[in-house]
C-alpha positions as CSV (number, residue, x, y, z in Angstrom):
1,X,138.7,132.1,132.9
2,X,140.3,134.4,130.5
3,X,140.6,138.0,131.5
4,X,141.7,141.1,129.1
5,X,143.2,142.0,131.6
6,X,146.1,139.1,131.1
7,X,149.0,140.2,128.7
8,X,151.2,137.6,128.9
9,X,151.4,133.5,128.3
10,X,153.0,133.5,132.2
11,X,150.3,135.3,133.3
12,X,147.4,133.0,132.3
13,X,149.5,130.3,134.1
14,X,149.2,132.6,137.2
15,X,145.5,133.4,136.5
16,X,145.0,129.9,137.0
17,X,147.1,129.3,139.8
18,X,145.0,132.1,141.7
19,X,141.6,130.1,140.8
20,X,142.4,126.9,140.7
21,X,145.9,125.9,142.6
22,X,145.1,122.6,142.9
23,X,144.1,121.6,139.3
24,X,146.3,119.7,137.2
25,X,148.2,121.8,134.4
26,X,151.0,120.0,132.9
27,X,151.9,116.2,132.8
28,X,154.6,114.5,130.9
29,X,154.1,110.1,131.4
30,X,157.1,109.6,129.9
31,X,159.3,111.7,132.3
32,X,156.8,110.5,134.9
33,X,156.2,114.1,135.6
34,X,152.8,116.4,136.5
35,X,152.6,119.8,138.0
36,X,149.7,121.8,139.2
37,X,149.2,125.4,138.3
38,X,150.3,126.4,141.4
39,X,153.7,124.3,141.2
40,X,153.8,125.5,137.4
41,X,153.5,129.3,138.3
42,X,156.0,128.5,141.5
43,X,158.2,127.0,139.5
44,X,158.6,129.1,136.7
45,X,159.1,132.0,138.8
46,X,161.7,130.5,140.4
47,X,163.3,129.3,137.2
48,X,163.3,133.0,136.6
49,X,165.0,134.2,139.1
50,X,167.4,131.4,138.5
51,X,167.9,133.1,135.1
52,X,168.3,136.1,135.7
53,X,170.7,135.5,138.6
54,X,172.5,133.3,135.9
55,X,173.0,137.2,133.8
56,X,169.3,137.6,131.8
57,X,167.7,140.3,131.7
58,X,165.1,142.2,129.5
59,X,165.3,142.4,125.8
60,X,168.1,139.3,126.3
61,X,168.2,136.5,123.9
62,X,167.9,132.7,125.0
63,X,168.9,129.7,121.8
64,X,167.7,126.2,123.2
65,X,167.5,123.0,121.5
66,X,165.3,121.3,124.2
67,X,163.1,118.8,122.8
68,X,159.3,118.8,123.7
69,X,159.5,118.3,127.8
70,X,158.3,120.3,130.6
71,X,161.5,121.9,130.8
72,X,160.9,123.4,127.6
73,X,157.6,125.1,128.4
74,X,159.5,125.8,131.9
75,X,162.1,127.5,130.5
76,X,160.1,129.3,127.9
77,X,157.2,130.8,130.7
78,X,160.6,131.6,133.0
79,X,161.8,133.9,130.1
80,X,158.7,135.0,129.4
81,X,158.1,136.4,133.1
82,X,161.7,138.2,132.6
83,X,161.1,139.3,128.8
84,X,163.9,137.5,127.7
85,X,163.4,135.6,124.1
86,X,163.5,132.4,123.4
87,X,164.7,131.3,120.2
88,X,165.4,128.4,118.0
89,X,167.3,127.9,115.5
90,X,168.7,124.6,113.1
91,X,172.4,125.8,112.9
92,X,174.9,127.7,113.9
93,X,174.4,130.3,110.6
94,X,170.5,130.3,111.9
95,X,171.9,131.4,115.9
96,X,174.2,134.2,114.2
97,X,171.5,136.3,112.8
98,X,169.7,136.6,116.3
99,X,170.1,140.1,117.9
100,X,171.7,140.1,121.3
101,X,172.5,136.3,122.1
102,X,173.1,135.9,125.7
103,X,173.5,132.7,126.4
104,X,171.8,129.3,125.4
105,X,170.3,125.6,127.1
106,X,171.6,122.8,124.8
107,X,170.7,118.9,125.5
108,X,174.0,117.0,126.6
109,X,175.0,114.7,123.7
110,X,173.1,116.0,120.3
111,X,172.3,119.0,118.2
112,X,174.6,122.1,117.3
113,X,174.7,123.5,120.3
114,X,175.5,121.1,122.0
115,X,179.0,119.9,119.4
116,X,179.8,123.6,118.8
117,X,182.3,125.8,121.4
118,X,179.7,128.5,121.6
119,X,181.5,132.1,122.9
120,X,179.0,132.5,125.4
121,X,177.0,131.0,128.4
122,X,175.4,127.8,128.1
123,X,173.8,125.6,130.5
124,X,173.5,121.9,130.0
125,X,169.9,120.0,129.5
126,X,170.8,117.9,132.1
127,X,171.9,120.2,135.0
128,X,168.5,122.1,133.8
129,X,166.7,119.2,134.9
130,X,168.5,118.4,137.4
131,X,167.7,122.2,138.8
132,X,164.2,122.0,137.9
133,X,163.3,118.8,139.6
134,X,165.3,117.9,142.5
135,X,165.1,121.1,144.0
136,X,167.7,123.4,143.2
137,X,165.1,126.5,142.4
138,X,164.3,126.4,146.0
139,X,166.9,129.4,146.8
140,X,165.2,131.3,143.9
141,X,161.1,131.3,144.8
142,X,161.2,134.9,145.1
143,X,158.8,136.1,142.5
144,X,159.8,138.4,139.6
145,X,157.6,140.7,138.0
146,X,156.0,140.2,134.6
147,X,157.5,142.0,131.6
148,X,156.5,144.2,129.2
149,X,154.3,142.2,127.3
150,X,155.3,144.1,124.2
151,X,158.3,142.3,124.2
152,X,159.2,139.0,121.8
153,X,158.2,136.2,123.5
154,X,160.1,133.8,121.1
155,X,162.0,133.0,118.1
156,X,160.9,130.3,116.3
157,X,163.8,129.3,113.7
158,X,162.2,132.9,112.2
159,X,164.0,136.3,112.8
160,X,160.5,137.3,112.8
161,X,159.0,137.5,116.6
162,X,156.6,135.9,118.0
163,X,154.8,137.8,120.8
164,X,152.4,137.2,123.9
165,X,149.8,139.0,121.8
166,X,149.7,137.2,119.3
167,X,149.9,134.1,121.8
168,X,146.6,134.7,123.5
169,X,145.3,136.2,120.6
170,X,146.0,132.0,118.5
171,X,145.2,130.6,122.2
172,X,141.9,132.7,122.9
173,X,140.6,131.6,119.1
174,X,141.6,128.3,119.6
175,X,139.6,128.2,122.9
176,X,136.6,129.4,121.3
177,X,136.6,127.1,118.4
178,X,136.9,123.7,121.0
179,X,135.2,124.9,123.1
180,X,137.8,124.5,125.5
181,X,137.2,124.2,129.1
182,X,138.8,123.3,132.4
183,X,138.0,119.8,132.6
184,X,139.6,118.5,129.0
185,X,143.0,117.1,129.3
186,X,145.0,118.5,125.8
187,X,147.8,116.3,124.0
188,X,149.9,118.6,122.2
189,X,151.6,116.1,120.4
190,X,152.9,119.4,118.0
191,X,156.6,121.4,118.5
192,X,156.4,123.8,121.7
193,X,158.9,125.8,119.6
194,X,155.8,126.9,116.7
195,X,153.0,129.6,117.0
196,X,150.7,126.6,116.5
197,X,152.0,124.9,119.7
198,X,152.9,127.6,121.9
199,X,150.3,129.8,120.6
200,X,146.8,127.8,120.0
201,X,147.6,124.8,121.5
202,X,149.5,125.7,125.0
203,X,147.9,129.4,125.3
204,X,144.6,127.7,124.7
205,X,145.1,125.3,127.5
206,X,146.4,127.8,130.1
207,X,143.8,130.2,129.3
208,X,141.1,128.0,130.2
209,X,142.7,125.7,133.1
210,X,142.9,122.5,131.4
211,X,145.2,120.0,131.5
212,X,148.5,119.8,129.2
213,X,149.2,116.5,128.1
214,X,153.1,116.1,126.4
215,X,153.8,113.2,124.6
216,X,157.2,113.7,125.2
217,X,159.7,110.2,124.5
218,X,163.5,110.0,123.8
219,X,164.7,110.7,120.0
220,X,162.0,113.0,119.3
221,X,162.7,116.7,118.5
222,X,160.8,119.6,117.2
223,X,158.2,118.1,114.8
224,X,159.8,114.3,115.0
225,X,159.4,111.0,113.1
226,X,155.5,111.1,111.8
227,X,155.6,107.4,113.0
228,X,157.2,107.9,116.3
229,X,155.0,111.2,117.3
230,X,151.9,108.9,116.4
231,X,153.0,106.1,118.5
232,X,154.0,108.6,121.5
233,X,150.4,110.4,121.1
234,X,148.3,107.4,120.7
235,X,149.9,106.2,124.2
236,X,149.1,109.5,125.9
237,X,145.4,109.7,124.1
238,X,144.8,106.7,126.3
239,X,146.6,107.0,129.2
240,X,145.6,110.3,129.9
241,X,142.3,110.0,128.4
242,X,142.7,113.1,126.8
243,X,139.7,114.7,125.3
244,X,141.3,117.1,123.0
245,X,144.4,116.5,120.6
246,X,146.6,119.2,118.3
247,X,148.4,117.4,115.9
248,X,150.0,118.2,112.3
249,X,148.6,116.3,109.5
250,X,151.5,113.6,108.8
251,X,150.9,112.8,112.6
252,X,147.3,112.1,112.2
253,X,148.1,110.3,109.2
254,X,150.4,107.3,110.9
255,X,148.2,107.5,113.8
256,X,147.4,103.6,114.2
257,X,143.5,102.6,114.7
258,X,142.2,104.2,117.6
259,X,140.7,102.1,120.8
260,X,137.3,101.6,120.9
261,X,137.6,102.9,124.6
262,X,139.2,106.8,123.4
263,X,137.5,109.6,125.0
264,X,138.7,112.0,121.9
265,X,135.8,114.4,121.3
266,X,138.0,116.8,119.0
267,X,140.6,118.9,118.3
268,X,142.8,120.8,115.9
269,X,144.9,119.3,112.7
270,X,147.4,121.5,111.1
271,X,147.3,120.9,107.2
272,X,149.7,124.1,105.8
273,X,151.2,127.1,106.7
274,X,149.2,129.7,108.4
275,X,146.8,129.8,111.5
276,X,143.0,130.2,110.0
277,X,140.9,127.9,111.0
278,X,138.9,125.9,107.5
279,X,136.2,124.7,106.7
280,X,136.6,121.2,106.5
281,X,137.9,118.8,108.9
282,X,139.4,115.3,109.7
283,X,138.1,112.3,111.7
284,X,139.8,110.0,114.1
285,X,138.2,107.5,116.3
286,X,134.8,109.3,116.2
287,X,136.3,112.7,117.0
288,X,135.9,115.5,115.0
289,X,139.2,117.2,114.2
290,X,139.2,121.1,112.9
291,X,141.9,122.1,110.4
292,X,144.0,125.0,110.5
293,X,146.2,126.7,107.7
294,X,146.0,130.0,105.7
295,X,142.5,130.7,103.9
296,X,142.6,131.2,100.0
């Protein structure tokens, strides 16, 4: 499904859209939430416009604590379509050495952003869902064009970017390796907010059609609790039935035993910094898992 032609992470969601609207591309069974690619790319767009109605614009800077929901990825492919960053960060100190800050989404009762009198715009994580899913983006489904995809697509607690190239460039590898295709259902039980999560395992996903599986549940953020990111995923693996899995290796390590009934036939397990994929591998439940970190 990939085409070269596709410069963006947003676009591969609207590549898909175009071929297959009616294909599942995101669900979230813990917010009791799934979108098709057509209501992602919809969606999205709209969220755009909401943004940049809200005062983003190109080259604009977005800090967000979300935790791993679809209104993370929604906000993330909204500012991508607009070329507006997203960006992370753990504190305050971290925010402040961000160029051009514009404004910032913060959940409603935790994190820095949230406890901190922040001298610029912020939106709450609540009214963002709230806007997202009882249909406030309806006045804002005009489409916006794509940016330039030379821009940054993120900032990942890193004053280094993180760009769409590089994106489908993780995502398109990725795909290869797993040979990845639109039928597989993917649990990216990893941070949105890495290049191993946005780039290999959501890029991946979107690039090919297939199905994004979040094991999203209250108290988790960024990487979480090992033991409560296992328990999350290992719901979702069967629930979903989710052929594929992307995990970090203290995950897979408090993953409990797996059902005898798991349709698992691989994936990807982070073991150290970097994105090569190795040589060896790990198993769980009779699925071979690939590992990916930084080649001697």
């Amino acid at each position: 499904m990939f085409s070269s032609k596709i410069k963006t992470i947003a676009g591969l969601v609207d590549a898909a859209a175009s071929k297959s609207p009616s294909r599942l591309a995101l669900i979230s069974p813990f917010q009791n939430q799934e979108f098709t690619y057509q209501e992602l790319s919809q969606t999205t767009h709209a969220l755009a416009g909401f943004l940049s109605m809200y005062g983003f614009e190109k080259k604009d800077l977005l800090v967000s604590d979300l935790p791993n929901t679809t209104e993370n990825l929604m906000v993330q492919l909204a500012c991508n379509r607009l070329g507006v960053a997203y960006a992370t960060a753990k504190d305050l100190g971290g925010m402040t050495k961000y160029p051009k800050v514009k404004g910032a989404i913060c959940t409603a009762s935790e994190g820095f952003l949230a406890e901190t009198n922040l001298p610029l715009p912020y939106l709450d994580g609540n009214f963002l869902t709230e806007l997202i899913h009882e249909g406030g983006l309806e006045q804002f489904s005009d489409e916006v064009a794509d940016a330039d995809p030379t821009l940054p697509h993120a900032y990942y607690n890193s004053t280094s970017p993180f760009t769409n190239e590089q994106a489908l460039k993780l995502g398109e590898e990725a795909a290869f390796q797993l040979a990845v295709y639109d039928e597989d259902v993917i649990c990216v039980s990893i941070t949105l907010c890495h290049a191993f999560g946005m780039g290999s395992a959501i890029s991946s996903a979107l690039m090919m059609g297939a199905t994004i599986a979040l094991p999203a549940v209250g108290g988790i953020r960024g990487c979480g609790v090992p033991s409560e990111r296992a328990a999350a995923t290992l719901d979702v693996l069967k629930e979903q039935k989710c052929t594929l899995m992307f995990a970090d290796t203290h995950t897979l390590k408090a993953l409990p035993e797996p059902p005898h009934d798991l349709v698992l036939r691989g994936g990807v397990c982070k073991i150290g910094s970097g994105s090569d994929f190795l040589e060896e591998s790990r198993m769980y439940g009779g699925a071979k898992l690939m590992t990916m970190g930084k080649k001697e």
